[in-house]
C-alpha positions as CSV (number, residue, x, y, z in Angstrom):
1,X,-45.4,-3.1,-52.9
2,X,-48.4,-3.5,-50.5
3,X,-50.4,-1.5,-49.1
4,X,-51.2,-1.6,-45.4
5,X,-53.5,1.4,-45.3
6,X,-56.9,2.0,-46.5
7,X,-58.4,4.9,-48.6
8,X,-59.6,7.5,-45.8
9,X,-63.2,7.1,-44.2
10,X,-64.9,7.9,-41.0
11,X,-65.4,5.1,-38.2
12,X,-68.4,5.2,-36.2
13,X,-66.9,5.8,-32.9
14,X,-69.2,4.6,-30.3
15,X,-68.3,0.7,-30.4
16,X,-64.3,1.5,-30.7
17,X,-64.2,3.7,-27.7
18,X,-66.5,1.5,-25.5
19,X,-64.3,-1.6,-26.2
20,X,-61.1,0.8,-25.7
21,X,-62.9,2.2,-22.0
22,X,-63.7,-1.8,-21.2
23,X,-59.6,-3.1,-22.0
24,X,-58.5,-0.2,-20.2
25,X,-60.2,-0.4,-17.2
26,X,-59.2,-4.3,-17.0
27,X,-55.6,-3.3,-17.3
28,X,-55.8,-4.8,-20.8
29,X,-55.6,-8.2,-18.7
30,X,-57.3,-10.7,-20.8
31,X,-59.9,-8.6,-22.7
32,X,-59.9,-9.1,-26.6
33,X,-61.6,-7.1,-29.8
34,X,-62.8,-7.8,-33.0
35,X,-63.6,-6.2,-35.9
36,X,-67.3,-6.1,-36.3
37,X,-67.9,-3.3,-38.7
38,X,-69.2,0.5,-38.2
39,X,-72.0,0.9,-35.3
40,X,-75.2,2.8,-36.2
41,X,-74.5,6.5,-34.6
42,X,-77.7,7.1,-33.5
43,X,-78.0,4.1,-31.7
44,X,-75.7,3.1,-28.4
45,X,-73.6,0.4,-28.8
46,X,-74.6,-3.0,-27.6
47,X,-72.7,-4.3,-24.3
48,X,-69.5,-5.2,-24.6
49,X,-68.2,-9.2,-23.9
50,X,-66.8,-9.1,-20.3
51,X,-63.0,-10.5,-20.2
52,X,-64.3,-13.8,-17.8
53,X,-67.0,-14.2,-20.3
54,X,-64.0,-15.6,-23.1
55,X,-63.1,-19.2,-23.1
56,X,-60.0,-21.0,-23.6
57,X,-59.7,-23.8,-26.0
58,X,-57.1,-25.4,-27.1
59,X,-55.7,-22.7,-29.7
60,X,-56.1,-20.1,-27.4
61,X,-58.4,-17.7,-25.7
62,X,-61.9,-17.3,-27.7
63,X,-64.8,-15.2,-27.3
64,X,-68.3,-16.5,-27.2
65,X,-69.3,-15.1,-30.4
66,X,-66.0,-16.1,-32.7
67,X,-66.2,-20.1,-31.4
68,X,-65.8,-22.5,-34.6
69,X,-63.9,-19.3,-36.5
70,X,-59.9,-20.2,-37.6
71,X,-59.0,-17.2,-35.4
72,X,-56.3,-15.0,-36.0
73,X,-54.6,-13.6,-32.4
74,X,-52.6,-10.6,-32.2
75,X,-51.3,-10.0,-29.3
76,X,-51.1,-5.9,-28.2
77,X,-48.1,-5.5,-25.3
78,X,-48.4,-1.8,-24.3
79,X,-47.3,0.1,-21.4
80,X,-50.5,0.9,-19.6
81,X,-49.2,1.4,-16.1
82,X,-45.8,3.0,-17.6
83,X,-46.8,5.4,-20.2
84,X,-50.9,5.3,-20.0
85,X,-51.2,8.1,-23.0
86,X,-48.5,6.5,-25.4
87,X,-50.3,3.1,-25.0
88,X,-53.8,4.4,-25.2
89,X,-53.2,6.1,-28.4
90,X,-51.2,2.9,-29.6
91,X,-54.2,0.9,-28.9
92,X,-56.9,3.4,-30.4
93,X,-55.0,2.8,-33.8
94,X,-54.6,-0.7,-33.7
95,X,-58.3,-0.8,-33.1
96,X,-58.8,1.4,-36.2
97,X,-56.2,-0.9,-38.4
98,X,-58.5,-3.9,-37.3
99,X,-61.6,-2.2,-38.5
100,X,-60.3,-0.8,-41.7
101,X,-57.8,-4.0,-42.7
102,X,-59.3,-7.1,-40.8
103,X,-61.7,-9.2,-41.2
104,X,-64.1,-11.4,-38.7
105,X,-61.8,-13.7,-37.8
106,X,-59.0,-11.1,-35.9
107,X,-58.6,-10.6,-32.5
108,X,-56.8,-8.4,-30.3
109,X,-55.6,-9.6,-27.2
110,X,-54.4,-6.4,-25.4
111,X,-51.8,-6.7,-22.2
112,X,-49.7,-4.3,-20.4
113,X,-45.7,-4.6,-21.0
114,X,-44.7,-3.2,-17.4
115,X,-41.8,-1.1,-16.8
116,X,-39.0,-4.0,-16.9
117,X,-38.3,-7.0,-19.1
118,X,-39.1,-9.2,-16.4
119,X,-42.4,-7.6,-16.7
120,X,-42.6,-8.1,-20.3
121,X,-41.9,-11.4,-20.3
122,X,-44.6,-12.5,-18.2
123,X,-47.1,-10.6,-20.4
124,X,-46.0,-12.1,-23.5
125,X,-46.4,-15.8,-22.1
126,X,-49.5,-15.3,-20.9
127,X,-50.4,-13.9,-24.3
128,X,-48.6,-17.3,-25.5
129,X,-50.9,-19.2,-23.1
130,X,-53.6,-17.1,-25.1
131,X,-52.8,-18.5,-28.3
132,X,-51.0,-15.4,-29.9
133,X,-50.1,-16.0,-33.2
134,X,-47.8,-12.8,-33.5
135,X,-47.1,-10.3,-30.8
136,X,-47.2,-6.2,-31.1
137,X,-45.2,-4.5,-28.9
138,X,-43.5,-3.6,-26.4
139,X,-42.2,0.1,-26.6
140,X,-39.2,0.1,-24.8
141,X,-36.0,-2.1,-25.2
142,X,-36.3,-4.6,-22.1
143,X,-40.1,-4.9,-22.9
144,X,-38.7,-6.0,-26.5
145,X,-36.3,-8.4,-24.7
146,X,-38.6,-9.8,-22.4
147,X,-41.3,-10.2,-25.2
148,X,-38.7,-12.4,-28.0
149,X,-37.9,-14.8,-24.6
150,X,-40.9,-15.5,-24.6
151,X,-42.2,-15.8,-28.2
152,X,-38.4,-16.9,-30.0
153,X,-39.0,-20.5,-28.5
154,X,-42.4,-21.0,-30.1
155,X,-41.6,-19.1,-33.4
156,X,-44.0,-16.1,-32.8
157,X,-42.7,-13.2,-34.3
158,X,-42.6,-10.2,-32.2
159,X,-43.0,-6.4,-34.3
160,X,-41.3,-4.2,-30.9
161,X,-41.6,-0.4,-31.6
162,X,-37.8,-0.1,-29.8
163,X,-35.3,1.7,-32.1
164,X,-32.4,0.1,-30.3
165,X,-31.4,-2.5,-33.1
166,X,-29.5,-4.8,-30.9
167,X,-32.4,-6.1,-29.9
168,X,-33.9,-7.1,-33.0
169,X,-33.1,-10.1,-35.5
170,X,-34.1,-14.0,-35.0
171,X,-37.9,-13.0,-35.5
172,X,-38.0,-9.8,-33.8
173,X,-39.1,-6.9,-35.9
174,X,-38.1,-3.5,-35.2
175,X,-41.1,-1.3,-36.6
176,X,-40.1,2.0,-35.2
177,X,-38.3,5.5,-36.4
178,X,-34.7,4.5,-36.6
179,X,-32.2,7.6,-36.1
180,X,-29.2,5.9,-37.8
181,X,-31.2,6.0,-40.8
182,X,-32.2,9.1,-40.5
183,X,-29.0,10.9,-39.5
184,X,-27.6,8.8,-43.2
185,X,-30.6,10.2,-44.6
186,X,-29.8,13.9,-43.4
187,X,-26.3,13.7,-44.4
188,X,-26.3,12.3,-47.7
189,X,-28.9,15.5,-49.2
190,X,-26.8,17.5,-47.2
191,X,-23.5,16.1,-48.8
192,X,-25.3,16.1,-52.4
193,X,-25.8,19.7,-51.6
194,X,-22.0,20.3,-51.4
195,X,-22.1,20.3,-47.7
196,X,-18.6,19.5,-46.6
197,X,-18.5,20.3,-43.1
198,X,-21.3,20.2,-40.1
199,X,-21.3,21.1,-36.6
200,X,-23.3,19.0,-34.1
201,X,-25.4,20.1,-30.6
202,X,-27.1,17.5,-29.2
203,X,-28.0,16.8,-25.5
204,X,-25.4,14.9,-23.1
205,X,-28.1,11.5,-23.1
206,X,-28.1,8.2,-24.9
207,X,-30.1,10.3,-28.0
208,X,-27.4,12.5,-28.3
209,X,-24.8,10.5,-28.2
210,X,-26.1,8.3,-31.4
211,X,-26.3,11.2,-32.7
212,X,-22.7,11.6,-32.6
213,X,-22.0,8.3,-33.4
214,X,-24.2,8.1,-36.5
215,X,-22.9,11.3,-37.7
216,X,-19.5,10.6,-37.3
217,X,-20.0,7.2,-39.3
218,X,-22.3,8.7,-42.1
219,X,-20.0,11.9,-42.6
220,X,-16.7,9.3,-43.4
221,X,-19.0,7.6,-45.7
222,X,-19.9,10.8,-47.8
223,X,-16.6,12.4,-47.4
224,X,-17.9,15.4,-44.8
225,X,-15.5,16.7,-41.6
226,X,-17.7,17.0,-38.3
227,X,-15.6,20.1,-37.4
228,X,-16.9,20.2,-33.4
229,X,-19.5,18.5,-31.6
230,X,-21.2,20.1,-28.2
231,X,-23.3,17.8,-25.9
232,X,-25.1,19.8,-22.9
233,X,-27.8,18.8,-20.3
234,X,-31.2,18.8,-21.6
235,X,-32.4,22.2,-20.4
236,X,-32.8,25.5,-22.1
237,X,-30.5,27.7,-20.4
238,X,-27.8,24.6,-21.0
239,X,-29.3,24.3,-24.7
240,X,-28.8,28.0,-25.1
241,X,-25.3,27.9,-23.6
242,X,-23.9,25.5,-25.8
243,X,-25.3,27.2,-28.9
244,X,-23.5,30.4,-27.6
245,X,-20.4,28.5,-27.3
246,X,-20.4,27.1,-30.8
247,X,-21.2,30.0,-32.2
248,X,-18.1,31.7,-30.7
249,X,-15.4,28.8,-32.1
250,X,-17.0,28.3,-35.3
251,X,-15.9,32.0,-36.1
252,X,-12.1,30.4,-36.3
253,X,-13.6,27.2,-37.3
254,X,-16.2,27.3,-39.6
255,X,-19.0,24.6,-40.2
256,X,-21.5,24.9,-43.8
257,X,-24.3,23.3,-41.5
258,X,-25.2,22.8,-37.7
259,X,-26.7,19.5,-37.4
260,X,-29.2,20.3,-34.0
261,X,-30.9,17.3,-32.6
262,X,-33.3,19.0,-30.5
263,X,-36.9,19.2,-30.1
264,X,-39.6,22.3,-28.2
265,X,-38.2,24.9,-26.0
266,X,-34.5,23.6,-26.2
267,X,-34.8,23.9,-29.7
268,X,-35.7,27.1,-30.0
269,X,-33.3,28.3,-27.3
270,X,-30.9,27.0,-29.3
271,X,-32.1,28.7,-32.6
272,X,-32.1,31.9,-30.6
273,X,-28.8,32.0,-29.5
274,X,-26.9,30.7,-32.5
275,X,-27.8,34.2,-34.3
276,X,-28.0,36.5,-31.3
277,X,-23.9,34.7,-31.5
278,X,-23.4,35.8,-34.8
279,X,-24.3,32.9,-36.6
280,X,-25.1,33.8,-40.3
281,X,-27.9,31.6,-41.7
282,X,-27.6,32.6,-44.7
283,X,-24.1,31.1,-45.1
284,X,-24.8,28.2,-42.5
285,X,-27.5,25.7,-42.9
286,X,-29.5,24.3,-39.7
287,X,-30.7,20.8,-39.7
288,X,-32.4,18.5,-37.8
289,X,-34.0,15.2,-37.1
290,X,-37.6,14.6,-37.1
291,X,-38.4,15.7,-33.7
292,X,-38.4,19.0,-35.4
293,X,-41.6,18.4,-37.0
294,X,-44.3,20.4,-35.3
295,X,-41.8,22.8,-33.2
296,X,-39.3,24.0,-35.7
297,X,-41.9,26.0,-37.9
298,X,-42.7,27.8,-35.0
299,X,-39.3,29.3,-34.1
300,X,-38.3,32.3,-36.8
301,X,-34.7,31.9,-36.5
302,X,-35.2,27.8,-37.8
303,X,-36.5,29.2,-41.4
304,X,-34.6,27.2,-44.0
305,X,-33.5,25.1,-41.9
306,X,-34.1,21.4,-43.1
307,X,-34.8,18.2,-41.2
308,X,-35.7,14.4,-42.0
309,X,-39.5,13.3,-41.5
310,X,-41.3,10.3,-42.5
311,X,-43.7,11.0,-45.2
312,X,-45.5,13.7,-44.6
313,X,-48.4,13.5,-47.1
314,X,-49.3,9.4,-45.4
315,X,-48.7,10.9,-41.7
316,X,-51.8,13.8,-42.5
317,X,-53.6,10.7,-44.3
318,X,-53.4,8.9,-41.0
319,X,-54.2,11.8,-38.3
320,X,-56.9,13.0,-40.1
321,X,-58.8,9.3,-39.9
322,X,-57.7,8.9,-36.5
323,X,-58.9,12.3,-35.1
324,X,-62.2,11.9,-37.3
325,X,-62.4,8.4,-35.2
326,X,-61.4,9.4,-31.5
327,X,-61.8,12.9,-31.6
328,X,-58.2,14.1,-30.7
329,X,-54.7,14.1,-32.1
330,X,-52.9,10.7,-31.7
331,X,-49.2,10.7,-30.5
332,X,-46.1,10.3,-32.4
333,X,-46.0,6.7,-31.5
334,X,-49.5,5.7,-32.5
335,X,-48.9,4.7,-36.0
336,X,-46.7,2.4,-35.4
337,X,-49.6,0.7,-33.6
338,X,-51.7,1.2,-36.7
339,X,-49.1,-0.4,-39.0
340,X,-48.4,-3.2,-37.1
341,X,-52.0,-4.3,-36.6
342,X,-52.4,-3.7,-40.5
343,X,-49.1,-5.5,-41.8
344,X,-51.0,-8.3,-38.9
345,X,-53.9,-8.0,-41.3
346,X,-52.2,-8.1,-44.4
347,X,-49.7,-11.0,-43.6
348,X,-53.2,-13.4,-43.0
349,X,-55.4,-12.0,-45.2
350,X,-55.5,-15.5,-47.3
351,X,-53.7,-18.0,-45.2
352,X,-54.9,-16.6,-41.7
353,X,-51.7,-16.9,-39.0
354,X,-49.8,-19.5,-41.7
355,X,-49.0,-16.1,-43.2
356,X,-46.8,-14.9,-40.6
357,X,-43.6,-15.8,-42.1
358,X,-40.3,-14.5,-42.1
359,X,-40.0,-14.4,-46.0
360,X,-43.6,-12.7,-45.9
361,X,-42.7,-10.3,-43.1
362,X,-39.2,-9.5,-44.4
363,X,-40.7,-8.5,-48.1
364,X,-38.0,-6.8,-50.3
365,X,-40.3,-4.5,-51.5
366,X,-41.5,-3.1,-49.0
367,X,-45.2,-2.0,-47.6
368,X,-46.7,1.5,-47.6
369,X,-48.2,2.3,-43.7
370,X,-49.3,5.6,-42.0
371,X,-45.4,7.0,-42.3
372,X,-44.6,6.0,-45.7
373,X,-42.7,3.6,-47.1
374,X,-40.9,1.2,-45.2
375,X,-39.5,-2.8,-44.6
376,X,-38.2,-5.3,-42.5
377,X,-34.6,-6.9,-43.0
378,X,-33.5,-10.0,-42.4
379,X,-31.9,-8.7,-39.0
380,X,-34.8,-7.7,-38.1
381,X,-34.0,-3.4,-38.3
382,X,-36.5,-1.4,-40.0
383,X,-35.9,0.7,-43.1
384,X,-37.8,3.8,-44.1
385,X,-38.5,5.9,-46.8
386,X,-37.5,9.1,-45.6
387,X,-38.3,12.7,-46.7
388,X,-36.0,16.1,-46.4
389,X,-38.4,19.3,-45.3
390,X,-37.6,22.9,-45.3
391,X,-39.1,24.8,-42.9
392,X,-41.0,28.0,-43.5
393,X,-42.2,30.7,-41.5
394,X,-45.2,28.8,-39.8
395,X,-45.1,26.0,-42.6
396,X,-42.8,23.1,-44.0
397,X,-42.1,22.2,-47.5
398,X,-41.5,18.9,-48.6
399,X,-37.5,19.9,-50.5
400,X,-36.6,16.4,-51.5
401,X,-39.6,13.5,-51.5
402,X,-39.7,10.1,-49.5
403,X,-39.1,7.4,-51.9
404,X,-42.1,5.0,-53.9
405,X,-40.4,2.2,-54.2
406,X,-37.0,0.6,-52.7
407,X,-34.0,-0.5,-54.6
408,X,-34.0,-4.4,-55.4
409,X,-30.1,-4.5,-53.5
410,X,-30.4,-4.9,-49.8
411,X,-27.8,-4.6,-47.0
C-alpha cells in the first residue's frame, strides 16, 4: 500500500501564505508554485515570481527559476469566484502536499473552475495550453465534465472531487466521499448487528434522495426491510415535523434503527423530536452518515447513535499539520486537495509525469491519504476505507475500525 502522507511536522508559514495571497489575488489566472522548502521564520520571505514574469516553452508554462528542470505540472481547478473558502482551503493543502511530498521539479498551476461546465472547460484548456500533465479538480459535477473535455483528448487524467459517479471513468478519477459507499458501509454493521429493519429521514433534495436509493439497494443486499421513508424540506421546523410524524407510525410499525441523513440544527431538531414522540433509544438505534461528525456529539438525544466517517485517527493527523501551517481549521473538502497533490507526487516520484498512468493511478491496493485508506477503480469511482463511530456525550468512539488494507477481489 502507499503512503501519500508524511509523518507530521510544522511548515514555516510565511512563504506558503504569501504565494497563496499572490494566486489569489490573480484569480489563480496563470500563477504557479513550487516547493522550495521551509522559509527561515524570523526572516520575511523573499518576493514572490509575478504570473507575467513565467515563460512558455514548448512543454508548457515555466518559471524563471525551474528553466532546464523535467517539470512536473499539476494543474489546481478550484472554484475561486464560486465557493472562495472551499477553494482557498483546497489550495492551502495542496500547497502543503507539495512541500511535504514534492520535490523541485513540481508545479502548481492554479485556475478557477467557474460556476458552469462551460466554464470549466476553458480553464482546463488553458491549463492544457500550460502544459498540465494531470489536472486536480473541479468540485462540482459540470466543472468535472467540462475539465475530462478538455483533458480525455490528450490523455491527461483529471482526479474531480464530484461524488456524482456518472461522471467518472475513461481517465477521470473521482477522489471524493462517495455516499453509496457509505450508506453500504452503514448498513452492513448495522445488519451484522442483527438490524433487520430501518427507518429513513432525509431532506426532499438530490442528497436525500440517494439516500433512499442507496438504502433501498443496500438493505436487499443484506436482507433488511426499510419499513418507511420521510423526505421534508431542509429546515428545522420541517426536520422536526417529519421526525414527529415517524415517530407517531412507527408505534404500529416498528423500525430497530432510524437511518437520519442530516447534518447541524436540522439534525438536532430531529434528535429532539424523535424522543419528545416517544421514540425509545434504547430499543431503536439512530444512525447517520458522516455529516454527523462534529454536530452529532453535541446533541444529547444522538448518544449511541452511530454514523460512518472516514478515518478518524488520519483526519486529526491531517488538521493538526494544516492548522499548525495556516493557522485555522481547514474545511471538510480540503483533504481531498491534499491527497490529490500527494498521490500527484507519489505517481512521479521516479518517472516524473511518465508516472501518471492508469495502471499506476488505479493501484489495487490502495494508498493511505489524510482520510484513510482509499483507491481508484477502473471506472474511475473512488473506494474508501470506512470507519463506524458511536457517539458519546461530547465525544465519539471509534465502534468498528476503517480497514488497513483492501481485499485482492475488486468490483
Amino acid at each position: 500500500m502507499a503512503d501519500v502522507k508524511s509523518s507530521p511536522r510544522n511548515r514555516a508559514t510565511p512563504s506558503l501564505k504569501t504565494s497563496a495571497a499572490l494566486a489569489l489575488t490573480a484569480l489563480m489566472a496563470a500563477c504557479a508554485t513550487a516547493p522550495t522548502g521551509p522559509a527561515v521564520p524570523d526572516l520575511p520571505p523573499g518576493p514572490p515570481v509575478p504570473p507575467g514574469a513565467q515563460v512558455q516553452t514548448g512543454e508548457g508554462v515555466t518559471p524563471p527559476f525551474m528553466r532546464g528542470r523535467d517539470i512536473v505540472r499539476v494543474g489546481l481547478l478550484l472554484p475561486f469566484s464560486l465557493r472562495p473558502q472551499d477553494a482557498a482551503a483546497l489550495y492551502n493543502a495542496a500547497e502543503l502536499a507539495l512541500f511535504d511530498h514534492g520535490n523541485q521539479n513540481t508545479l502548481l498551476i492554479p485556475r478557477d473552475a467557474g460556476s458552469t461546465e462551460a466554464s470549466a472547460t476553458a480553464a482546463a484548456r488553458a491549463l492544457v495550453n500550460d502544459g498540465a500533465d494531470i489536472i486536480v479538480g473541479p468540485v462540482l459535477r459540470e466543472g468535472v465534465l467540462g475539465a475530462a473535455s478538455a483533458a480525455r483528448p490528450r490523455s491527461i487524467p483529471v482526479i474531480g472531487f464530484s461524488s456524482d459517479r456518472t461522471v467518472a471513468g475513461n481517465g477521470v478519477y473521482l477522489l471524493s466521499f462517495q455516499l453509496e459507499d457509505e450508506i453500504a458501509r452503514l448498513v452492513s454493521f448495522a445488519a451484522s448487528r442483527n438490524i433487520r429493519s430501518i427507518a429513513l429521514l432525509a431532506p426532499s433534495n438530490e442528497y436525500g434522495r440517494r439516500v433512499e436509493a442507496a438504502l433501498r439497494a443496500e438493505a436487499r443486499t443484506q436482507g433488511v426491510s426499510v419499513v418507511q421513508a420521510q423526505l421534508y424540506n431542509r429546515t428545522d421546523a420541517d426536520a422536526s415535523a417529519a421526525a414527529t410524524s415517524l415517530a407517531t407510525s412507527l408505534r404500529s410499525q416498528p423500525a430497530q434503527a432510524i437511518l437520519i441523513a442530516e447534518s447541524g440544527t436540522p439534525l438536532r431538531s430531529i434528535g429532539t423530536a424523535l424522543v419528545r414522540g416517544g421514540v425509545d433509544q434504547r430499543q431503536v438505534r439512530f444512525m447517520g452518515t458522516s455529516v454527523w461528525s462534529g454536530d452529532a456529539q453535541r446533541e444529547p438525544t444522538l448518544q449511541g447513535g452511530w454514523f460512518v466517517s472516514p478515518d478518524p485517527a488520519a483526519r486529526t493527523n491531517f488538521e493538526t499539520r494544516y492548522q499548525s501551517t495556516y493557522g485555522a481549521a481547514p474545511t471538510r473538502l480540503s483533504s481531498l486537495g491534499y491527497d490529490a497533490v500527494a498521490l500527484a507526487a507519489l505517481l512521479s516520484r521516479n518517472d516524473g509525469a511518465r508516472g501518471f498512468t492508469r495502471p499506476r493511478i488505479e493501484n489495487g491496493e490502495g494508498f493511505a491519504g489524510s482520510d484513510g485508506l482509499f483507491r481508484f477503480r477502473t471506472d474511475g469511482a473512488i473506494e474508501r476505507g470506512l470507519a463506524i463511530i458511536e457517539v458519546g456525550q461530547n465525544t465519539v468512539t471509534t465502534l468498528d475500525a476503517a480497514p488497513r488494507a483492501f481485499p485482492r477481489a475488486r468490483s
